[in-house]
C-alpha positions in Angstrom: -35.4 101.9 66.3 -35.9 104.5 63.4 -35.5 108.4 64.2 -39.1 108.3 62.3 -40.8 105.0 64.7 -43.1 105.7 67.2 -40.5 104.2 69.4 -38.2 107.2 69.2 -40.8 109.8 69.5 -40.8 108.1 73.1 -37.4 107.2 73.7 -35.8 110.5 72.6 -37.7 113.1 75.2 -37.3 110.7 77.8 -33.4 110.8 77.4 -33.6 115.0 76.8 -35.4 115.3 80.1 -33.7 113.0 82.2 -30.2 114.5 80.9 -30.6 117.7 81.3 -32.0 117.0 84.8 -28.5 115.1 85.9 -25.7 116.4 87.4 -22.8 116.6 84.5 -20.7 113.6 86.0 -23.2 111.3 85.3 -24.6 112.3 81.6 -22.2 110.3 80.1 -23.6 107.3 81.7 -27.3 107.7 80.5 -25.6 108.7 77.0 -23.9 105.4 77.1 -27.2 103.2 78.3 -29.1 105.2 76.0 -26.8 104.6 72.9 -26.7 100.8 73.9 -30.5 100.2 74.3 -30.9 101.8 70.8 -28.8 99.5 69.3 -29.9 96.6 70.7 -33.4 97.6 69.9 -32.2 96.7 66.4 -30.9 93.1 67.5 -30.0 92.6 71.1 -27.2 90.2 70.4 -25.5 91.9 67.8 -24.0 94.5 70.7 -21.2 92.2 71.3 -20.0 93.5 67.8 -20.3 96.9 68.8 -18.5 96.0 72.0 -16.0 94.1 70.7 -14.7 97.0 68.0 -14.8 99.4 70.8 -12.6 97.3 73.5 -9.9 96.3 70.7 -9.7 99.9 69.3 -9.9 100.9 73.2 -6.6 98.9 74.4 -4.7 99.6 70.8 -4.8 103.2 71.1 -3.5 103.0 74.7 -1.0 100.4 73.7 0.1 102.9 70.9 0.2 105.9 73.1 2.5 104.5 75.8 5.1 102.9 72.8 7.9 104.2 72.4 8.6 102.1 69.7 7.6 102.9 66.0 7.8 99.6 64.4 5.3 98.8 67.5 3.2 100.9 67.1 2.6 100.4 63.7 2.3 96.6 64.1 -0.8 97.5 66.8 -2.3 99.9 64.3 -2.5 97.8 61.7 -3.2 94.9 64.2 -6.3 97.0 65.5 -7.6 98.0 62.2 -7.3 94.3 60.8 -9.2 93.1 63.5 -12.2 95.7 63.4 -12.5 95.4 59.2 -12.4 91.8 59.5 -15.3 92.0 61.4 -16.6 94.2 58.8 -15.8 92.5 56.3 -17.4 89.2 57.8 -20.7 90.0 58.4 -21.2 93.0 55.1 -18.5 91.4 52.6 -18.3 87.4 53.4 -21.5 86.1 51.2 -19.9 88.7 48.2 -16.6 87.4 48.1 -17.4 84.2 47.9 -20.2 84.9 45.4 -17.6 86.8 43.1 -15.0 84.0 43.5 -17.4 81.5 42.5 -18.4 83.5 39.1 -15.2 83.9 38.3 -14.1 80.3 38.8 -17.6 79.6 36.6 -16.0 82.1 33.5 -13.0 79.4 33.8 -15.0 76.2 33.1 -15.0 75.3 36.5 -18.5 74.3 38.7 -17.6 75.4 42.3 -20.1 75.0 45.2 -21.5 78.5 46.4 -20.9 78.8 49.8 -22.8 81.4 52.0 -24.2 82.1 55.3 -27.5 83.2 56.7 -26.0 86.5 58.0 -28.0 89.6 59.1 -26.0 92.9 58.8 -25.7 94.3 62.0 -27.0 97.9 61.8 -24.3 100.6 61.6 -21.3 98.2 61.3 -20.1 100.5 58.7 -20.3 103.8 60.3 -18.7 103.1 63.8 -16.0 101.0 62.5 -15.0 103.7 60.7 -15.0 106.1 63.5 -13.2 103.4 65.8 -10.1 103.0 62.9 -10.0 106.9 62.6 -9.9 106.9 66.5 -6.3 104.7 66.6 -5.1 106.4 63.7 -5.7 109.9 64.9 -3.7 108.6 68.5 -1.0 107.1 66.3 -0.6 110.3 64.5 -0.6 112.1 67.5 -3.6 114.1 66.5 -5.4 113.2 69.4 -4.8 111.3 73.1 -5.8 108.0 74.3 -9.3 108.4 75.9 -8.1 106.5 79.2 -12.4 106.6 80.4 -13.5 103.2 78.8 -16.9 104.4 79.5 -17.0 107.6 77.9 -15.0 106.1 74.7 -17.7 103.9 74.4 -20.3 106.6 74.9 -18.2 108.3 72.0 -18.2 105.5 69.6 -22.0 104.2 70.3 -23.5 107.9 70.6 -26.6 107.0 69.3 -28.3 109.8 67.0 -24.9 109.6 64.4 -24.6 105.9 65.2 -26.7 104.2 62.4 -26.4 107.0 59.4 -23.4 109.2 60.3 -22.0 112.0 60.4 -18.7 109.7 61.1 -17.8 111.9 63.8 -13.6 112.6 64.2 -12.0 112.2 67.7 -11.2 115.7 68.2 -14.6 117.0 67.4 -17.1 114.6 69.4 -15.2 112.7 72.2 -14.2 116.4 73.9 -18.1 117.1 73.8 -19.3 114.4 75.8 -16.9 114.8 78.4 -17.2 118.6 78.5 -19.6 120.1 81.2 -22.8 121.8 79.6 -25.7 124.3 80.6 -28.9 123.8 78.2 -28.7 127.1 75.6 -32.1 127.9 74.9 -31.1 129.4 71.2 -29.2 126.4 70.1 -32.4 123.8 71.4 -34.7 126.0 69.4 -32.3 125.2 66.1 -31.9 121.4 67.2 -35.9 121.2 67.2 -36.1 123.1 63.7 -33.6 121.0 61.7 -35.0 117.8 63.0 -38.7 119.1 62.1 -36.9 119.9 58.6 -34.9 116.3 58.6 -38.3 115.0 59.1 -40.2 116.8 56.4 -37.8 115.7 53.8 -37.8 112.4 55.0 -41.8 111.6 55.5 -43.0 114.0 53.3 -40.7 114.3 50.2 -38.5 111.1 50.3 -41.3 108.4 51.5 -43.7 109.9 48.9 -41.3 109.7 46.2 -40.4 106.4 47.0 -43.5 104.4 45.6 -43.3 106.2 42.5 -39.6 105.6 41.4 -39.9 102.0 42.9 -42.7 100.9 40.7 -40.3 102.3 37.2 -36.9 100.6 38.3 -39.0 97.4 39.3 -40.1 96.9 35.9 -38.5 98.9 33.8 -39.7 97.6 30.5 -43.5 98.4 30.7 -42.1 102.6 30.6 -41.4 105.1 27.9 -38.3 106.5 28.1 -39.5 109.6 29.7 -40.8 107.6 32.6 -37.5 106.1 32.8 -35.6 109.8 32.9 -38.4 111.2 35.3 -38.1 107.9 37.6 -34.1 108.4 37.6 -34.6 112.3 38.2 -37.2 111.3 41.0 -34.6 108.6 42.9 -31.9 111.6 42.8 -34.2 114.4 44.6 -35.6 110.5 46.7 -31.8 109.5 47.9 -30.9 112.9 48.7 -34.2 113.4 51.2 -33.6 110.6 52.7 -30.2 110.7 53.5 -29.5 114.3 54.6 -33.1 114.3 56.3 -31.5 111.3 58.1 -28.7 113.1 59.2 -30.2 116.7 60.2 -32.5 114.5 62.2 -29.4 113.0 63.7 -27.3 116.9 64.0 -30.5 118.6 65.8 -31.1 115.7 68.1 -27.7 116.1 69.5 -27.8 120.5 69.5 -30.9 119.1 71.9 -28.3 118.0 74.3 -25.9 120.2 73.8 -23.3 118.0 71.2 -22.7 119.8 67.6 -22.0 117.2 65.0 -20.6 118.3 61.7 -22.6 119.4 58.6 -22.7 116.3 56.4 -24.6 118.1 53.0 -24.3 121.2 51.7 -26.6 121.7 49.1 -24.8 118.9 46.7 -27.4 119.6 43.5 -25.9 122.5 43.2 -22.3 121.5 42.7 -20.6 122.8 39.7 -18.3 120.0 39.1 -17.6 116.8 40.4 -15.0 117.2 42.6 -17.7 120.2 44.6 -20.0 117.6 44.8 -17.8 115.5 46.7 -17.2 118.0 48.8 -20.9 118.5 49.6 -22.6 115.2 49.3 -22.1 112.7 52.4 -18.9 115.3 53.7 -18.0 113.0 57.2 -17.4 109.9 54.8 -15.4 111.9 51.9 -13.4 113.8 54.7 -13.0 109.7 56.0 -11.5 108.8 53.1 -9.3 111.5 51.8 -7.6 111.7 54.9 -7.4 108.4 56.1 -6.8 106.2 52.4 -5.9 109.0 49.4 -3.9 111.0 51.6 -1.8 108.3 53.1 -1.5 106.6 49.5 0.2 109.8 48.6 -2.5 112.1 47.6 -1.1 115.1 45.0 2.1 114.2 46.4 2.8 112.1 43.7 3.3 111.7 39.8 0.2 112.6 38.0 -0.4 108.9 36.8 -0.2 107.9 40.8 -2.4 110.5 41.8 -5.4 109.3 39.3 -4.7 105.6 40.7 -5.0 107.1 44.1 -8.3 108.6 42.8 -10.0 105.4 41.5 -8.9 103.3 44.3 -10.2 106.0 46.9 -13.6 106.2 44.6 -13.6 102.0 44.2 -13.2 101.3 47.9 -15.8 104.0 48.7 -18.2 102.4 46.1 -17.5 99.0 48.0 -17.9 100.4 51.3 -22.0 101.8 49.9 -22.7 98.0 49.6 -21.7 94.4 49.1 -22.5 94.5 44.8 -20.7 95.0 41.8 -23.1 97.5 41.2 -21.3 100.0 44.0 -17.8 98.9 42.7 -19.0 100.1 39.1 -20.4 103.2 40.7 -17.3 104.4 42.5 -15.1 103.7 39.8 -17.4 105.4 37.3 -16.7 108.5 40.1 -13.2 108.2 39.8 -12.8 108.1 36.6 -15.1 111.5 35.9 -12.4 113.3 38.6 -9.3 111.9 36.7 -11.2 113.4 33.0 -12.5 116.5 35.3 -8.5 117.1 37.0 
């Protein structure tokens, strides 16, 4: 179910009205059945996944909580977050490993068999496994408490309009939200309505319009000047960026409609001044992801200089690979961290 379907222009008023019309102990139960039947409507049998992340991330971060000892802990962190990536990694990552290794085993002489599987890639796999790991980490840190409510954890890590596209919502910012009591605000409905009504303008209007044109360039390439070729690339920028942060304002007013703030997830990236800015503006809940939860903990600026600009390229790398399973992501995300290192 897209926020742009005909499905959603049903589904989504019939969730506002019957929300607002239930008594507060029992929102977080339409929220959850909700958030489930809009995954599902994706592939009904891919919600074990979604299930599965939740219940081991569920049980590690009340393990961890009630351990006393740090060695213990740890082991369950890491446990917990092995578990969920593998999952990850299975069903986004499998077919590309095995692709590469077979390649590279090609460069040596050798003719290995390709093996891959007929896998489908289960809609937002990326976005709430990475809300679930920053979930256990934030309770082993001690920046947040085990959410002891299976139900409403779940509600927190399926909530459906950041579930497929972001923002990667933190613990402390979402999960008191849904279980906090609410009275509709008039003034804060009336901005949901006019950022989704903008989300949607840049999406339908200026994004799928766009789309056609830079498409037919990049498909074949070779039949355009080289001023087709800059205008097409100029095109995809202004294309991407529509589609993306229309995608997520859709997502932030659809939850100011019930009440929930997400966090701002672009800020006007085009007109960054350097690359480090635009970081800090373009896709913000996924850099925020993984500067505190992989550069920091590699040692961030806390380091020598010539660590610090590995712990740049292997931040920028492992975001590349986390965009898609292709070398073409890797090459991106390094290309990323190498213009920080020459910008710092």
């Amino acid at each position: 179910m897209l926020f742009n379907s005909f499905s959603f222009a049903i589904f989504f008023p019939i969730v506002f009205l019957i929300y607002w019309g239930l008594p507060h102990r029992l929102r977080w139960v339409l929220l959850f059945a909700a958030s489930y039947w809009f995954y599902m409507s994706w592939n009904p049998k891919y919600v074990v996944l979604i299930l599965f992340t939740t219940l081991v991330s569920y049980f590690a971060a009340i393990v961890i909580e009630r351990q006393a000892c740090p060695k213990k802990r740890k082991m369950v962190l890491i446990l917990s977050s092995t578990v969920c990536l593998a999952v990850l990694f299975f069903f986004k990552y499998f077919n590309f490993a095995t692709e590469s290794i077979a390649q590279i085993l090609r460069l040596l002489a050798l003719q290995p068999k390709t093996f891959t599987l007929n896998l489908l890639l289960p809609v937002g796999i990326s976005f709430y496994t990475f809300q679930t790991m920053s979930y256990v980490i934030d309770v082993y840190r001690g920046d947040a408490q085990a959410e002891h409510h299976f139900g409403i954890y779940a509600t927190f890590i399926s909530f459906f309009p950041q579930l497929v596209a972001g923002p990667i919502e933190r613990t402390s910012n979402l999960l008191p939200q849904i279980k906090s009591e609410k009275t509709f605000d008039y003034t804060s409905a009336t901005y949901g309505l006019k950022l989704m009504a903008w989300g949607y303008f840049k999406k339908l209007i200026i994004a799928d319009t766009i789309s056609p044109c830079a498409s037919r360039v990049f498909t074949d390439p070779h039949s355009f000047s080289g001023f087709a070729l800059v205008l097409a690339a100029a095109l995809f920028t202004f294309q991407i960026y529509c589609d993306f942060s229309g995608y997520s304002d859709i997502a932030i007013g659809a939850s100011k409609l019930l009440g929930i703030n997400l966090m701002t997830n672009f800020k006007s990236p085009s007109f960054s001044q350097s690359i480090r800015e635009f970081w800090s503006r373009w896709h913000i809940s996924l850099s925020s992801w993984f500067r505190d939860y992989l550069y920091i903990p590699l040692g961030g600026n806390r380091v020598s200089p010539l660590r610090n600009r590995v712990n740049l390229l292997v931040t920028f790398l492992v975001s590349g690979l986390w965009h898609g399973a292709n070398w073409t992501f890797v090459i991106w995300g390094g290309l990323h961290g190498i213009a920080q290192i020459v910008e710092k």
